[in-house]
Steps between C-alpha positions, in 0.01 A plus 500: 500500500493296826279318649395569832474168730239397724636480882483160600279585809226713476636806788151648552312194597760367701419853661180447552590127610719651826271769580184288568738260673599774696148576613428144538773482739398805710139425533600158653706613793401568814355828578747646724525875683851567313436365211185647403687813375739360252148283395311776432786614247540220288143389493309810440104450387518155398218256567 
């Protein structure tokens, strides 16, 4: 039988790493006409 290895970087928090960067990163820029739209998309219902 073989053994199945461990990754060497965990994929789902890494994940979860980018998407609250993400967020982070869109909440902090300027709150523009155009670019409330693509906002609104990638930040949806977070506080």
């Amino acid at each position: 039988m073989t053994q199945v290895q461990k990754p060497a970087y965990d994929l789902e928090q890494r994940t979860i790493t980018f998407a609250e960067n993400i967020i982070i990163l869109c909440k902090s820029c300027p709150k523009a006409k155009e670019l409330s739209p693509i906002f609104s998309k990638i930040v949806i219902n977070t506080k």
